[in-house]
PyMOL commands that place a pseudoatom at each C-alpha (Angstrom):
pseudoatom trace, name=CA, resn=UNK, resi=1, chain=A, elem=C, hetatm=0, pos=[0.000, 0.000, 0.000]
pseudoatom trace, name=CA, resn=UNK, resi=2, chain=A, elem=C, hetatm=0, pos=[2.778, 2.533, 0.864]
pseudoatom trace, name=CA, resn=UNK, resi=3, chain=A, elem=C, hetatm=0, pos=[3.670, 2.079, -2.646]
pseudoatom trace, name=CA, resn=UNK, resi=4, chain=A, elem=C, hetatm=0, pos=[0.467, 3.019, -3.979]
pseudoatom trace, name=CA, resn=UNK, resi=5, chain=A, elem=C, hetatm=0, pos=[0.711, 5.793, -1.782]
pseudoatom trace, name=CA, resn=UNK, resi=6, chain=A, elem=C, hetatm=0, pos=[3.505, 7.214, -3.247]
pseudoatom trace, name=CA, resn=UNK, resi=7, chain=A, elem=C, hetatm=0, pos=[2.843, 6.548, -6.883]
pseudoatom trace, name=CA, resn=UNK, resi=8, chain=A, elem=C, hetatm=0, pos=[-0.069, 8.716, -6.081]
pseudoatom trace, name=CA, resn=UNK, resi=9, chain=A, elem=C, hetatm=0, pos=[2.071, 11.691, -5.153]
pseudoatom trace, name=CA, resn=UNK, resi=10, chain=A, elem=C, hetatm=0, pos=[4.859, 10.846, -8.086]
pseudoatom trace, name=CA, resn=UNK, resi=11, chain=A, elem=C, hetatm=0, pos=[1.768, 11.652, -9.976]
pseudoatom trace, name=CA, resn=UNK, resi=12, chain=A, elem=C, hetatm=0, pos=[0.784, 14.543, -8.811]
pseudoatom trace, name=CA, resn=UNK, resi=13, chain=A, elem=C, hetatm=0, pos=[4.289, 15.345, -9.145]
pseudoatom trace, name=CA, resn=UNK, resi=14, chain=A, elem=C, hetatm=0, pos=[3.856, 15.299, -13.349]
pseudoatom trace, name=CA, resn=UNK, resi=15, chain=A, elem=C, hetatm=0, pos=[1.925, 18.216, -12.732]
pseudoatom trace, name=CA, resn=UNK, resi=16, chain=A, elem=C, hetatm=0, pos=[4.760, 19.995, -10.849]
pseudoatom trace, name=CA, resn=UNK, resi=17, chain=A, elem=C, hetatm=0, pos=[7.083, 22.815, -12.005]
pseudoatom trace, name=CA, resn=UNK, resi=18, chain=A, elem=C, hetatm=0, pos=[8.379, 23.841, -15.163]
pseudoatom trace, name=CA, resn=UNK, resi=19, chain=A, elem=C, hetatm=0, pos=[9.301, 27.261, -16.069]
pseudoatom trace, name=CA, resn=UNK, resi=20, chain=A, elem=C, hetatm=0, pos=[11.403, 29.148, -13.735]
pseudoatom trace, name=CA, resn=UNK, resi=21, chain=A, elem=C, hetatm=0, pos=[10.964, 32.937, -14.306]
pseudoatom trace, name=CA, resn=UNK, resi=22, chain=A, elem=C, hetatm=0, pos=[13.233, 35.873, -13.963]
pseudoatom trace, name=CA, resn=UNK, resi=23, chain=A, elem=C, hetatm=0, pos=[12.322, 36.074, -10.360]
pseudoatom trace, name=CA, resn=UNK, resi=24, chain=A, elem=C, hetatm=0, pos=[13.651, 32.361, -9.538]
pseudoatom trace, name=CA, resn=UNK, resi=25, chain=A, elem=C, hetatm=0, pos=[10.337, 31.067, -9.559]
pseudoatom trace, name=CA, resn=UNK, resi=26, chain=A, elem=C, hetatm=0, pos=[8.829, 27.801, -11.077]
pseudoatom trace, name=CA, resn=UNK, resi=27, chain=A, elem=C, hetatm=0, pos=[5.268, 28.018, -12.842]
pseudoatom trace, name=CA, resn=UNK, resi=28, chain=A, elem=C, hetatm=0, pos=[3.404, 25.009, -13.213]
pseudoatom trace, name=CA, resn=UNK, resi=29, chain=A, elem=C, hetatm=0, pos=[3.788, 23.412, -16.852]
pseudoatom trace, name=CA, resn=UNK, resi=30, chain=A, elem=C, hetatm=0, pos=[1.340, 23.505, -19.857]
pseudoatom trace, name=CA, resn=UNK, resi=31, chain=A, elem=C, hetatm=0, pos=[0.243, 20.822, -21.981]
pseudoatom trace, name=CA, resn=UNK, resi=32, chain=A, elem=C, hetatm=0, pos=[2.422, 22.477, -24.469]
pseudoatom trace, name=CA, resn=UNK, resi=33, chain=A, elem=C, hetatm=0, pos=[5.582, 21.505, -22.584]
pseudoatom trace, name=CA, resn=UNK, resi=34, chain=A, elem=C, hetatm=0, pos=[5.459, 17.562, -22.965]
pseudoatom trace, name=CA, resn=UNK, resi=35, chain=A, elem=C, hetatm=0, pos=[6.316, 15.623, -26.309]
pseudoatom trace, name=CA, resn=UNK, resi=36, chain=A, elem=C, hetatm=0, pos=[5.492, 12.113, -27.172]
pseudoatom trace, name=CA, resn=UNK, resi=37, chain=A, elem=C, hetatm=0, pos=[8.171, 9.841, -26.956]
pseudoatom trace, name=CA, resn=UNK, resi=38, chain=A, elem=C, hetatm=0, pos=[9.242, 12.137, -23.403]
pseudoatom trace, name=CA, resn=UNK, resi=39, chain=A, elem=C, hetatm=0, pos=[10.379, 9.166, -20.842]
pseudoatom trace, name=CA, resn=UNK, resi=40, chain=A, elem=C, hetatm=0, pos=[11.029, 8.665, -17.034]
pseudoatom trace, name=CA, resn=UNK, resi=41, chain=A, elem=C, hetatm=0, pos=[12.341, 5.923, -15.446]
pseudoatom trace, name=CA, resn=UNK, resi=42, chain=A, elem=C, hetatm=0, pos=[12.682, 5.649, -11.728]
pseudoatom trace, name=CA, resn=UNK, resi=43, chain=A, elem=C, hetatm=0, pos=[14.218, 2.793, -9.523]
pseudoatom trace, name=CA, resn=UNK, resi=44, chain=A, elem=C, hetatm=0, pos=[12.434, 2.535, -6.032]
pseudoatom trace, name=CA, resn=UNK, resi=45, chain=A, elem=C, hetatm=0, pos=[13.601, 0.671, -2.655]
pseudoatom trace, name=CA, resn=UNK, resi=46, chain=A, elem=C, hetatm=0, pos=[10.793, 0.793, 1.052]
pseudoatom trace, name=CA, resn=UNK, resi=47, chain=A, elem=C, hetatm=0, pos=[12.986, -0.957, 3.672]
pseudoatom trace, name=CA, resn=UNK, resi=48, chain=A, elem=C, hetatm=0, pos=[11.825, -1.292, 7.489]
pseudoatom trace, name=CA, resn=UNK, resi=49, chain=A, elem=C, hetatm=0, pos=[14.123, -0.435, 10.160]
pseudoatom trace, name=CA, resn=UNK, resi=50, chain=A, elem=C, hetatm=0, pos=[14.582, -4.283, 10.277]
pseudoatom trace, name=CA, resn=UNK, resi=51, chain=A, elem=C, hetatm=0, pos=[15.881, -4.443, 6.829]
pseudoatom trace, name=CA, resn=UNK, resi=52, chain=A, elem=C, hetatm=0, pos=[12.858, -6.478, 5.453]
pseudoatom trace, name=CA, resn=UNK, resi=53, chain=A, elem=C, hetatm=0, pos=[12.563, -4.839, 2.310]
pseudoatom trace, name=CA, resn=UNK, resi=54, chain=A, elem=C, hetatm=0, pos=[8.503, -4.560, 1.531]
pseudoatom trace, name=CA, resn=UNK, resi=55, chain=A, elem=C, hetatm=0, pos=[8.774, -2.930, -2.323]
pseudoatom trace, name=CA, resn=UNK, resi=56, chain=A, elem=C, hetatm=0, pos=[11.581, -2.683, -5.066]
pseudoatom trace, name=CA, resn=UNK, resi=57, chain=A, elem=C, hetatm=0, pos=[11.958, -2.111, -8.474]
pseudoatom trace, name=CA, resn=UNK, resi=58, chain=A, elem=C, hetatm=0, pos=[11.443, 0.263, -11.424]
pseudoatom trace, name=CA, resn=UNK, resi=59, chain=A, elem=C, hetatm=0, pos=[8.862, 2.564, -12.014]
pseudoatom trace, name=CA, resn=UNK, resi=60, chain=A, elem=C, hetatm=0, pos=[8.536, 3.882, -15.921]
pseudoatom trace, name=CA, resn=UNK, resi=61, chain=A, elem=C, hetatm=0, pos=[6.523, 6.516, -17.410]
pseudoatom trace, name=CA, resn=UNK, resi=62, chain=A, elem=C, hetatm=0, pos=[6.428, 7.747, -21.258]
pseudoatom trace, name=CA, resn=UNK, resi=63, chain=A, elem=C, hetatm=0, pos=[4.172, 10.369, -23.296]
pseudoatom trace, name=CA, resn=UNK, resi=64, chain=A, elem=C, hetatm=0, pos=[2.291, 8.871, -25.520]
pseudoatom trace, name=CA, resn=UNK, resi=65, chain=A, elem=C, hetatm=0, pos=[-0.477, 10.032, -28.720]
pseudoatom trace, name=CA, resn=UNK, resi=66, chain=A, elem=C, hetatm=0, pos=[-4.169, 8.701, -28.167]
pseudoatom trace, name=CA, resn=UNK, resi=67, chain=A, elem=C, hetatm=0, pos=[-6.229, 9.825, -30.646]
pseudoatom trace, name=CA, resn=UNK, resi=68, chain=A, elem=C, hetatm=0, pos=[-4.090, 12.652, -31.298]
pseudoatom trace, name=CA, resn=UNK, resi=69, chain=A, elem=C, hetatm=0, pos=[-4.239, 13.483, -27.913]
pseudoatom trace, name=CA, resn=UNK, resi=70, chain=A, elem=C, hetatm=0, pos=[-0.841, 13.760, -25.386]
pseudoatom trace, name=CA, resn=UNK, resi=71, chain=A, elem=C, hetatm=0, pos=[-1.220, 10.960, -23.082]
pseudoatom trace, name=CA, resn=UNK, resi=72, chain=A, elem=C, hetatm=0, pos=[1.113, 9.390, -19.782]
pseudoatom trace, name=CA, resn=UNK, resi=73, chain=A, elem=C, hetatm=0, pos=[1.304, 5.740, -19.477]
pseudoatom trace, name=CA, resn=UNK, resi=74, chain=A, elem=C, hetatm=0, pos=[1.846, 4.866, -15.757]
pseudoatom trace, name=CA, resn=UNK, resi=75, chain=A, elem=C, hetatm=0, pos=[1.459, 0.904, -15.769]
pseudoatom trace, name=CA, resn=UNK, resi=76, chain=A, elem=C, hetatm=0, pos=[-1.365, -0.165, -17.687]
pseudoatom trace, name=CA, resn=UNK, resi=77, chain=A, elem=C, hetatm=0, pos=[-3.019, 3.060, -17.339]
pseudoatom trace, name=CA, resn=UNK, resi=78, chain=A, elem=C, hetatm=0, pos=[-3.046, 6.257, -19.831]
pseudoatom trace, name=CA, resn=UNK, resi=79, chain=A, elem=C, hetatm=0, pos=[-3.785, 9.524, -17.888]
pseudoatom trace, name=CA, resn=UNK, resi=80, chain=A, elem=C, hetatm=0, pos=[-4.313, 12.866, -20.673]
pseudoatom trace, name=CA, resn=UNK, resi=81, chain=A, elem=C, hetatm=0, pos=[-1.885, 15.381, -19.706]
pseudoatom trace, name=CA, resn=UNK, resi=82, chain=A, elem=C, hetatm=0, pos=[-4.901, 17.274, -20.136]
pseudoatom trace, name=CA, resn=UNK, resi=83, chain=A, elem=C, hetatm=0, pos=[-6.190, 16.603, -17.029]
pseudoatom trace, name=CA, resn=UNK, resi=84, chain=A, elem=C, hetatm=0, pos=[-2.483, 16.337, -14.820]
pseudoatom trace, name=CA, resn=UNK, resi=85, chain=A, elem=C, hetatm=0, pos=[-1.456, 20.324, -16.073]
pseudoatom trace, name=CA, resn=UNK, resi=86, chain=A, elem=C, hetatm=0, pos=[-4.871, 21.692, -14.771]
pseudoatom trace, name=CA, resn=UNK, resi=87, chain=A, elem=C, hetatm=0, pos=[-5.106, 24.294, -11.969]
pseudoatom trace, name=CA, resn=UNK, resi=88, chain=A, elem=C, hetatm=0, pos=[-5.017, 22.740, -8.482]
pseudoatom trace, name=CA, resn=UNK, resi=89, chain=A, elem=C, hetatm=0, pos=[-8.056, 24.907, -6.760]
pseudoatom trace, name=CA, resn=UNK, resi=90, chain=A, elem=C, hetatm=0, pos=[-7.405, 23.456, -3.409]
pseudoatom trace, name=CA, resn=UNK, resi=91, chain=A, elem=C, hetatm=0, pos=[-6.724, 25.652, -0.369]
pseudoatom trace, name=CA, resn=UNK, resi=92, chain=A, elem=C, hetatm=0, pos=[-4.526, 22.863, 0.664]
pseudoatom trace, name=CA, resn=UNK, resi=93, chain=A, elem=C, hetatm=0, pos=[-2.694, 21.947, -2.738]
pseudoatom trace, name=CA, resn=UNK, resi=94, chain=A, elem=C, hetatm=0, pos=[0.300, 19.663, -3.198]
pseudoatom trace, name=CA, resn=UNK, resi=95, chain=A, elem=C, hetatm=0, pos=[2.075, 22.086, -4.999]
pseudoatom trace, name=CA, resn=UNK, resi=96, chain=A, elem=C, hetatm=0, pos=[1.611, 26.323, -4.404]
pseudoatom trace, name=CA, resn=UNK, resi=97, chain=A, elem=C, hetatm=0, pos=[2.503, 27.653, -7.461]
pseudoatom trace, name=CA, resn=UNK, resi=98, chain=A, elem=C, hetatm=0, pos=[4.901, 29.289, -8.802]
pseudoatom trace, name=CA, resn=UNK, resi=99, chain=A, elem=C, hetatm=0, pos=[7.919, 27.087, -6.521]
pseudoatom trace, name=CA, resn=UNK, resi=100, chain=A, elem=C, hetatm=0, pos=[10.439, 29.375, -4.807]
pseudoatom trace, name=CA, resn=UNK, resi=101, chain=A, elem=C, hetatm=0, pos=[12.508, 29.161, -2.116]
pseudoatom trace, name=CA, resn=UNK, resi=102, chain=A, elem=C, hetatm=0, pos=[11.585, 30.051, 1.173]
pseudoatom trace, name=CA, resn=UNK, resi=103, chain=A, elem=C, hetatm=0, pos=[7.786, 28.871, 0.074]
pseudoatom trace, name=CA, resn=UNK, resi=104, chain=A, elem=C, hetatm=0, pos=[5.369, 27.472, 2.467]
pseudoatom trace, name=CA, resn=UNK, resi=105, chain=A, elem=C, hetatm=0, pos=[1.962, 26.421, 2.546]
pseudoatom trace, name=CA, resn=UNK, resi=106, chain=A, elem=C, hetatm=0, pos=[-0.069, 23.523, 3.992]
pseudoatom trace, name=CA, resn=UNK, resi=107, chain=A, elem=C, hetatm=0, pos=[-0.999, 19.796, 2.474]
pseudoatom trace, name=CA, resn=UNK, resi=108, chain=A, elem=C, hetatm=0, pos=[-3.670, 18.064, 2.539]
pseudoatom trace, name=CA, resn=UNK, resi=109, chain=A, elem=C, hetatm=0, pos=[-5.514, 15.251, 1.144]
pseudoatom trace, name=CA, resn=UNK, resi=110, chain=A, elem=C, hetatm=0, pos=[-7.745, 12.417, 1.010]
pseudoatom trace, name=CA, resn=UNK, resi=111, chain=A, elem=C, hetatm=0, pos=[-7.240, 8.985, -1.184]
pseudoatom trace, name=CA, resn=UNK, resi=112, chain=A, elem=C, hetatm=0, pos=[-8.398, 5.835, -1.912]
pseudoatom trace, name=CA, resn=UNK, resi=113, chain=A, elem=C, hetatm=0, pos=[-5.677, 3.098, -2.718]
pseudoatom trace, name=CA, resn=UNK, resi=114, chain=A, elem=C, hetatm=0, pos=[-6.249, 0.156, -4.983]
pseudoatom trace, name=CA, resn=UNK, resi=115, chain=A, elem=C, hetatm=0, pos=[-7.499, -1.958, -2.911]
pseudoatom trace, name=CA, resn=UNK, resi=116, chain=A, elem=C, hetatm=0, pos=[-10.213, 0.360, -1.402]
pseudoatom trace, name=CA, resn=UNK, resi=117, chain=A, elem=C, hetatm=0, pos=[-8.145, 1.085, 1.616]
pseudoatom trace, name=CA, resn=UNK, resi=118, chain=A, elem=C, hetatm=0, pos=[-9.280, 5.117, 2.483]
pseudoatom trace, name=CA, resn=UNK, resi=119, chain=A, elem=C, hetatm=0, pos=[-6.635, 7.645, 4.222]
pseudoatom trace, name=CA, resn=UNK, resi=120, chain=A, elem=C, hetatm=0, pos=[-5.799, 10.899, 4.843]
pseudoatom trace, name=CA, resn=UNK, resi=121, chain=A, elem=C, hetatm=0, pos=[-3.094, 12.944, 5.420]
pseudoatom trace, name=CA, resn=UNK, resi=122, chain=A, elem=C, hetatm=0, pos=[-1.917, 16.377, 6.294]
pseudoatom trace, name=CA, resn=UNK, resi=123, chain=A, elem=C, hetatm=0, pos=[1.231, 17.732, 5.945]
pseudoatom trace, name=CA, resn=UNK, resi=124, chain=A, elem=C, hetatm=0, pos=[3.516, 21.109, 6.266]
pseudoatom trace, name=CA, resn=UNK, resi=125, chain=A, elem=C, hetatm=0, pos=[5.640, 22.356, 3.393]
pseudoatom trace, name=CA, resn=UNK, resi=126, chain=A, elem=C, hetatm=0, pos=[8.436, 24.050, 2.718]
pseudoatom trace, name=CA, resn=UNK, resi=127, chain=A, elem=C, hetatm=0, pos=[10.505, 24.507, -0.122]
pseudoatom trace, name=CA, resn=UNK, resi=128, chain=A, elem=C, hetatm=0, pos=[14.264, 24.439, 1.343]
pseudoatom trace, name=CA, resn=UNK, resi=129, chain=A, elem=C, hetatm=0, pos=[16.830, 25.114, -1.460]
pseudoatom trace, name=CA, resn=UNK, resi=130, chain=A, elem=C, hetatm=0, pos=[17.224, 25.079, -5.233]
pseudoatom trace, name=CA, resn=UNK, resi=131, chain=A, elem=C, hetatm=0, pos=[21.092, 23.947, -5.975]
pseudoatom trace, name=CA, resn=UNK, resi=132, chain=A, elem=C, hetatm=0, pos=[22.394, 21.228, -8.000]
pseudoatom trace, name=CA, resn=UNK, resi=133, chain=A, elem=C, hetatm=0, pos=[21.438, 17.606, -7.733]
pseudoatom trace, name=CA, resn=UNK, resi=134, chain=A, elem=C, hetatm=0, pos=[22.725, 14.417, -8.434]
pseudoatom trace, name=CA, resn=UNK, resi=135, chain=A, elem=C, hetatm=0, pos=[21.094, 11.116, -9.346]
pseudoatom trace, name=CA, resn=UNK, resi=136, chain=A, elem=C, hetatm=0, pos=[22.111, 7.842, -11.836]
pseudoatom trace, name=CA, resn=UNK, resi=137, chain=A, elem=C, hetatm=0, pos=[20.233, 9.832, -14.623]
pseudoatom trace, name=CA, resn=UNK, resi=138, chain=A, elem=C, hetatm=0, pos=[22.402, 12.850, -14.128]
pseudoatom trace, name=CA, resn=UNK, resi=139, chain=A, elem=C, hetatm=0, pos=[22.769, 16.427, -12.525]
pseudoatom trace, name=CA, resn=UNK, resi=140, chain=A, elem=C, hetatm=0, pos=[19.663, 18.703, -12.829]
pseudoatom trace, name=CA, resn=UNK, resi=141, chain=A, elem=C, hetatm=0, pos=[18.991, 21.794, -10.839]
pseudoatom trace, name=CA, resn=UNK, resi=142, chain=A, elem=C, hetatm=0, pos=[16.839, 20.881, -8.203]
pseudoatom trace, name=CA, resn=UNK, resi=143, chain=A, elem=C, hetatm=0, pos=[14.179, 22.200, -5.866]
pseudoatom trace, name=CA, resn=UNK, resi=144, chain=A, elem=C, hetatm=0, pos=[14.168, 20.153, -2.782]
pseudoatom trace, name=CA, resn=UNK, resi=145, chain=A, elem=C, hetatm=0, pos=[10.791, 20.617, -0.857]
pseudoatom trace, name=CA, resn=UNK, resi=146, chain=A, elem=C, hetatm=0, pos=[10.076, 18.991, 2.698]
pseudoatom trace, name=CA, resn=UNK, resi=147, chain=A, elem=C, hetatm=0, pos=[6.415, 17.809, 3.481]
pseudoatom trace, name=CA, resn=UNK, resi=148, chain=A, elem=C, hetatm=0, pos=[6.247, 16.967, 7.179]
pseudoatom trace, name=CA, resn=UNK, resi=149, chain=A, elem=C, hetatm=0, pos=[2.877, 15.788, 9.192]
pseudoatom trace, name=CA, resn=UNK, resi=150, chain=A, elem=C, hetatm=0, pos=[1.180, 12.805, 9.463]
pseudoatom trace, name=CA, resn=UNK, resi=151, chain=A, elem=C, hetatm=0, pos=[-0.859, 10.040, 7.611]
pseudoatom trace, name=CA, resn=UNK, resi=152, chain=A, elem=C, hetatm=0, pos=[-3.284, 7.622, 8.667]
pseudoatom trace, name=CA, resn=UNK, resi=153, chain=A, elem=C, hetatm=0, pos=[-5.825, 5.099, 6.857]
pseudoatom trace, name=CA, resn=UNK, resi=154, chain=A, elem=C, hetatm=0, pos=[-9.106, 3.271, 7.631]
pseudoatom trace, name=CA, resn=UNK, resi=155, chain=A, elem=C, hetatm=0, pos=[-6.796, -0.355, 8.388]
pseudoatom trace, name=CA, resn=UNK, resi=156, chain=A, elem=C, hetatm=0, pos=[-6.285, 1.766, 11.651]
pseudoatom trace, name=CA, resn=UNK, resi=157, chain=A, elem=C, hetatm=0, pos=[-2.689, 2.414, 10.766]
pseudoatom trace, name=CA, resn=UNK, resi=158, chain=A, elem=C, hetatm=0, pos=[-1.434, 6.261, 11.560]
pseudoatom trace, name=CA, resn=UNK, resi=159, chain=A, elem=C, hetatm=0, pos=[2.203, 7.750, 11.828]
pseudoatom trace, name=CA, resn=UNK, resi=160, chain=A, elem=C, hetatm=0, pos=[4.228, 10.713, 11.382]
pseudoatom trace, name=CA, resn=UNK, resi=161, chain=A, elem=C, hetatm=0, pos=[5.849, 11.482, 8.336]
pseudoatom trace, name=CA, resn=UNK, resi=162, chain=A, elem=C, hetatm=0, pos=[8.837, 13.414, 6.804]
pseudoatom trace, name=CA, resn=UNK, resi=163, chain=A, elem=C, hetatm=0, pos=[8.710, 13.539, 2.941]
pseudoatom trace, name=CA, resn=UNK, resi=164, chain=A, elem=C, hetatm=0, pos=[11.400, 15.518, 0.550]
pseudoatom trace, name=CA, resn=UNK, resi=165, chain=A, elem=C, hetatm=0, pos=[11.051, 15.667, -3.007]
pseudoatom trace, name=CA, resn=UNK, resi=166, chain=A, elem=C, hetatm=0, pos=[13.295, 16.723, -5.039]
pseudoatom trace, name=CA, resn=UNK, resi=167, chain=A, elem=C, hetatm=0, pos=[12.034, 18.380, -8.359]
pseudoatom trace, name=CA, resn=UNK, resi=168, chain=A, elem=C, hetatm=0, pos=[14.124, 19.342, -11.438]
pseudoatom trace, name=CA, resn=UNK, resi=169, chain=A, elem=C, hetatm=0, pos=[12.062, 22.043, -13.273]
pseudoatom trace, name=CA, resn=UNK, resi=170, chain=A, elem=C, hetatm=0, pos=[14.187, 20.616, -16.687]
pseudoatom trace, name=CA, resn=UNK, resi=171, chain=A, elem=C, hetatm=0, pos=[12.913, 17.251, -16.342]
pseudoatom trace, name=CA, resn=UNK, resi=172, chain=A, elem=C, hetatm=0, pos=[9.609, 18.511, -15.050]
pseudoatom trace, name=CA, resn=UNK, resi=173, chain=A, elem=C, hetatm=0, pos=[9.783, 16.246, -12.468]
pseudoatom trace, name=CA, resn=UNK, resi=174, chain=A, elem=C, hetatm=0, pos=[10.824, 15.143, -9.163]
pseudoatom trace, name=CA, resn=UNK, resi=175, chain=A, elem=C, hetatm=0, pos=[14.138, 13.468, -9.313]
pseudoatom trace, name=CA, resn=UNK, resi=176, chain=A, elem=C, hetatm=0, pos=[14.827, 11.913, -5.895]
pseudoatom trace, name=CA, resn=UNK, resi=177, chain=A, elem=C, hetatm=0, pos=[11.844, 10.852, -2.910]
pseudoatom trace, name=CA, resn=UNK, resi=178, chain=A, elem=C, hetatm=0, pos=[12.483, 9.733, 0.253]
pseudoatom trace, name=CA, resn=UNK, resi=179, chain=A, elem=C, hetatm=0, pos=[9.972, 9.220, 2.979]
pseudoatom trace, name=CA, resn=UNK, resi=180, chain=A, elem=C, hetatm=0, pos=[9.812, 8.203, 6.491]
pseudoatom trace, name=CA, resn=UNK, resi=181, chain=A, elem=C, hetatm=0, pos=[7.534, 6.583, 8.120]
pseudoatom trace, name=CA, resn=UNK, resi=182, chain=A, elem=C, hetatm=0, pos=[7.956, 5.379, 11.578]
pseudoatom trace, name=CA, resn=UNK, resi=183, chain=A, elem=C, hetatm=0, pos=[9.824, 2.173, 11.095]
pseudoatom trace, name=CA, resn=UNK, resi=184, chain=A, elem=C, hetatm=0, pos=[9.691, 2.439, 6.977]
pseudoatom trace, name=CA, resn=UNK, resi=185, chain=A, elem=C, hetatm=0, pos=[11.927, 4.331, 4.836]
pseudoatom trace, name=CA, resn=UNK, resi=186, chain=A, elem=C, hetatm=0, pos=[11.401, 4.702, 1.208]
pseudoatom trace, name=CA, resn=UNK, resi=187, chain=A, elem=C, hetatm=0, pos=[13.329, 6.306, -1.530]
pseudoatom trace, name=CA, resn=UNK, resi=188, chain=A, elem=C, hetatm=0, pos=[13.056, 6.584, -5.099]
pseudoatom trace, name=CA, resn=UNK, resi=189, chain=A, elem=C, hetatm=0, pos=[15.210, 8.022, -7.729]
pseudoatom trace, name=CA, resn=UNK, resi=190, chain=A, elem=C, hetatm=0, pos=[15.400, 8.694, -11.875]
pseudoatom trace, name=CA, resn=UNK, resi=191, chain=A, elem=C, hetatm=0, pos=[17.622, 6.414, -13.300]
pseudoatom trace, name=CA, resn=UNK, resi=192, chain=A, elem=C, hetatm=0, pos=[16.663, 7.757, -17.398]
pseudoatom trace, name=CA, resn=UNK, resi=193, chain=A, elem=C, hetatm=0, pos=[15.397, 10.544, -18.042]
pseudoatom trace, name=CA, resn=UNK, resi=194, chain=A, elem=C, hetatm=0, pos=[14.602, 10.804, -22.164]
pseudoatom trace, name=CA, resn=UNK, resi=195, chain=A, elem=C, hetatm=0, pos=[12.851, 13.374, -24.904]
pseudoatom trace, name=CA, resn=UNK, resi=196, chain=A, elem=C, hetatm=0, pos=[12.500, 13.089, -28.677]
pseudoatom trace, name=CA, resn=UNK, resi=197, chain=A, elem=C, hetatm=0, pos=[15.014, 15.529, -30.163]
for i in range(1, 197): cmd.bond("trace and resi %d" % i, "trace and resi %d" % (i + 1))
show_as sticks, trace
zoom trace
């Protein structure tokens, strides 16, 4: 489930940042800024504090034409890029555009996971720095935002949490995730990032 959880948010993440502005801020992207053939592929690791590892592996997403229409595959699923670059209305979004340093606002939000498991989860944010990152798919200028509150879901199960993301405005997403959870850390990071030349 925690890996449901977080595909959720690597989602929203598509509709992150992508234009930074004179003023060092990121607006959020437009449809116009993704190009089919445009590919991401992350590895992931969740490890408990006991070393049983509880999710691994790769994670690959990839713009795609349906009916002449932009697309994002995400496992056997299509999702128009339509519908990921709209407006988030929320008084509680994931993301407070534009991005800039020094940033804050608060997170909050309610899901329902694959399996019909419910949660919630509420969450303080700050957007730290906005330096130079490194990961296996290369250096990218990064924003690294913290998200820190708690989670809980109807199974009973609630914890604290301390999220950072960071997002590379070029790649118009996040790069790097890791997340803690009590006794479960998770971390995932872009191993290939790809665009049609």
């Amino acid at each position: 489930m925690k890996r449901q959880i977080v595909l959720f948010f690597a989602l929203a993440m598509f509709s992150a940042c992508n234009k930074s502005t004179k003023s060092n801020a990121t607006q959020q992207p437009t449809l116009a800024d993704y190009r089919v053939g445009e590919k991401w592929v992350w590895k992931y690791k969740g490890v408990t504090t006991q070393g049983e590892i509880r999710s691994e592996g790769e994670d690959t997403r990839e713009i795609v034409s349906v009916d002449g229409e932009l697309g994002m595959t995400i496992g056997t699923d299509t999702i128009p890029v339509a519908d990921m670059v709209k407006p988030d209305e929320s008084e509680t979004p994931k993301y407070d555009w534009p991005l800039e340093v020094g940033k804050k606002w608060k997170f909050e939000n309610s899901w329902t996971s694959q399996d019909g498991t419910k949660g919630t989860q509420s969450q303080d944010v700050e957007v730290l720095s906005f330096q130079e990152e490194t990961v296996e798919a290369g250096t990218f200028m990064a924003y690294k935002i913290q998200y820190k509150g708690t989670i809980s879901n109807s199974r009973g199960y609630s914890a604290d949490t301390d999220e950072v993301w960071w997002y590379a405005p070029e790649v118009k997403n996040f790069i790097k995730l890791t997340q803690t959870q009590e006794d479960f850390f998770y971390e995932e990071e872009l191993i290939e990032y790809s665009k049609p030349q």
